[in-house]
C-alpha positions, 0 to 999 in steps of 0.5 A, a space after each residue: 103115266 097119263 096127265 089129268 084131263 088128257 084124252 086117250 084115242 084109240 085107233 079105229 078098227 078099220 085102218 088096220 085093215 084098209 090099206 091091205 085092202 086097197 092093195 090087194 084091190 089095186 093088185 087084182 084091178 092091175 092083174 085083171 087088166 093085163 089078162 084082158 089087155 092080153 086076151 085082147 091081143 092074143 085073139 088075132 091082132 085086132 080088127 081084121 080089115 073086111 076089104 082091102 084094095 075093093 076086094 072084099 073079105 070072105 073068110 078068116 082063120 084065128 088063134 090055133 087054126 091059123 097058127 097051124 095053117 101058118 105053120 103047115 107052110 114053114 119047113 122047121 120050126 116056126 115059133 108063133 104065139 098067134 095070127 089070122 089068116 084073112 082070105 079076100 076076093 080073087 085069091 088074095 090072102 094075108 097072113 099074120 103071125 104074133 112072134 114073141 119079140 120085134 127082134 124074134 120076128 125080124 130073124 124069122 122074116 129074114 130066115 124065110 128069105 134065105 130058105 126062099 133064095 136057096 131055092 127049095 120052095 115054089 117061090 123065086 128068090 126074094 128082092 128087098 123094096 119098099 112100100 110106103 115106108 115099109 121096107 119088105 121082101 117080095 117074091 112071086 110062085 109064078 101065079 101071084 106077087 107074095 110080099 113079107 116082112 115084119 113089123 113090130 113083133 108080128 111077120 105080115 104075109 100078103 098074096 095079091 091077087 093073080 094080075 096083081 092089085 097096088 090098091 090090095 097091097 096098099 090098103 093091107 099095109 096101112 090097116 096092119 102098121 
């Protein structure tokens, strides 16, 4: 029973509706942010470095292209999500693979050292050092100094040029931390 005097209120139309919306807003904002986020990612790792050590970029392969090339060169199964290949001045090149996981990647780099140390490839077998905090593998195929090793979920491939450049080197490990 209603008392004499007591206003009923009746709820507004809206609220039934609002929260709803503002979760379903709130689920599209978050869904479209990490599909841009992941595009931003998967496009080649961010900003190419267009010189490195003074040596200036002259080309790059990204996305498909560059897994394939990267690929081309790997005896078995080389499972990568993406990369770009960047080429500079003099012969020097770096390769960059996206793998699927930090321990994915440091299986594959140290897959590639023992393929490279049991000697079927053009390659001498790899010594482990470190550059600047970077421990990695270095190798030469008798032309050029080769240097790999990974870093978070991506494998880094450096050629520096025939003579060698530290500044190449240098200059790419820092631009790919």
């Amino acid at each position: 029973a209603t008392t004499m005097g007591a206003v009923q209120r009746s709820r507004p139309r809206w609220r039934g509706w609002l929260v709803p919306a503002a979760m379903a807003f709130l689920s599209f904002a978050l869904v479209t942010s990490l599909g841009l986020w992941a595009a931003a990612r998967l496009s080649g790792g961010g900003d190419i470095p267009k010189e490195l050590g003074g040596l200036a970029l002259v080309r790059v392969e990204k996305g498909r292209d560059a897994v394939a090339s990267i690929m081309g060169m790997h005896q078995g199964s080389f499972p990568l999500r993406d990369g770009w290949v960047a080429y500079y001045e003099q012969g020097a090149t770096v390769w960059l693979g996206e793998t699927g996981s930090e321990t994915e990647s440091q299986r594959l780099v140290q897959a590639m050292a023992t393929a490279i140390a049991g000697g079927s490839t053009p390659f001498a077998p790899p010594q482990r050092m470190a550059v600047g905090g970077t421990t990695m593998f270095t190798t030469t195929d008798g032309k050029q100094s080769h240097f790999f090793y990974s870093t978070g979920t991506r494998i880094v491939w450096i050629t520096v040029p025939p003579g060698g450049t530290v500044l190449f080197l240098r200059d790419a490990i820092r631009a790919l931390r």
